[in-house]
C-alpha positions, 0 to 999 in steps of 0.5 A: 665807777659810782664817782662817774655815775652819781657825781654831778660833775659828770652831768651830761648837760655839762659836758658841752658835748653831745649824748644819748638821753637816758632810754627811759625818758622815752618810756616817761608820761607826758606831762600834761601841760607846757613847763613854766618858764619859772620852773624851767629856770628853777628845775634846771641843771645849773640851779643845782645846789652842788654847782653853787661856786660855778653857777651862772646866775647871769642866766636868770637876770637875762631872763628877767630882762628879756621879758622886762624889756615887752613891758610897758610900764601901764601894764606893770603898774595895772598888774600890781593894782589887780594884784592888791584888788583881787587879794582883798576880797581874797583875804575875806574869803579865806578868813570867813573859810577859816572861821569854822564852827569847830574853832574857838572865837578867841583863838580864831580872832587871835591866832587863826584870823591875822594868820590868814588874812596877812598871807592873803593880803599879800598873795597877789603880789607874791604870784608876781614874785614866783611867777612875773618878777619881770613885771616888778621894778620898784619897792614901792609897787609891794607897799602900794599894793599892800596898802590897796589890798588892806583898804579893800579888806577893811572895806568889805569887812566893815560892810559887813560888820556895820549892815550884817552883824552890827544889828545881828548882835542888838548894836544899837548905835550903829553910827558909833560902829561905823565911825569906829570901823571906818576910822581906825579898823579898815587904816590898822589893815592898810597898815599891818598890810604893808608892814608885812609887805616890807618882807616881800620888797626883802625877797624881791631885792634878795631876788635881784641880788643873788640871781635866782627864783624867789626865797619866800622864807626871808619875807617870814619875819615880817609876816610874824610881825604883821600877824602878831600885831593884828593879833594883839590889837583883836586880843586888845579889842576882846577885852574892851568890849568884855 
């Protein structure tokens, strides 16, 4: 009796024949908006871990598909540039809203600061992972956006270093401070952008290869790398000006 009960064998939306729904479900709150198509397909039946060996994985690439097939390529190639427009500006937020007063200036430049604003970077394009993979057909669209979400951090961030806190803190060759921060600063964030990028184009192929929703957990080693490189070049950058 508990095997016919409990096991997902005996699943009724496996049958293939018709059944009563549970007399709870009537009794359930609504939910207060309409599922996600990701969630759907995720949340479903078939993606259940105990049905691995007879799952049919051809049910998420024939979603994928039908929904590739209403793109044009205009739009997936204006998609990816808000995506990396949207999240250079993002990373900056997110990093002055990091920096609280309460955190260490060193520990901050080292650990908190490269932290946040690799993962930002690449948040655009990690919405389109989860929730439009259909919008995605090439690697390079992630290192594209990488890099245009890393050249626009380093924008911001040098604007501000070189018109606020330059002459905030008594620089007085502010000529210096821009060549430097244009130069090598805003190039090392296009770069640790699409170092972490490369883990993203990992999931996105581990995606298509396997026929499920997103692993983010295969794009963490090269976010580490990104994250540790930011973080030694600002411990490197700490010492010079000491």
């Amino acid at each position: 009796m508990d095997d016919e009960y409990f096991s997902i064998e005996h699943e009724p939306t496996l049958s293939g024949q018709s059944f009563e729904p549970d007399p709870a479900e009537h009794r359930a709150a609504p939910t207060d908006r309409p599922a996600d198509e990701m969630e759907t397909l995720r949340d479903s039946v078939d993606a259940e871990p105990a049905l691995a060996a007879q799952a049919d994985f051809g049910t998420w690439q024939r979603w994928i598909d039908e929904k590739r097939s209403r793109c044009t390529l205009a739009g997936n190639l204006t998609v990816t540039l808000l995506a990396a427009l949207l999240t250079g500006p993002l990373a900056i937020v997110g990093a002055v809203l990091t920096g609280r007063p309460g955190i260490s200036g060193a520990v901050y430049a080292i650990v908190f600061g490269p932290v946040t604003e690799e993962l930002l970077k690449q948040s655009g394009m990690v919405f389109l992972l989860e929730k439009k993979p259909y919008r995605l057909f090439a690697s390079w669209q992630f290192i594209f956006a990488a890099i245009v979400a890393g050249l626009a951090f380093g924008t911001i961030e040098n604007l501000f270093y070189i018109h606020y806190y330059g002459p905030m803190s008594g620089v007085k060759d502010l000529a210096a401070l821009a060549a430097f921060r244009w130069t090598l600063c805003m190039p090392l964030h296009a770069v640790w952008a699409a170092i972490a990028s490369v883990g993203l184009i990992r999931v996105w192929k581990r995606q298509l290869h396997d026929g499920k929703p997103a692993d983010l957990s295969v794009a963490f080693p090269w976010f580490v790398a990104a994250m540790v490189l930011h973080g030694l070049y600002n411990l490197g950058a700490m010492f010079v000006e000491f």
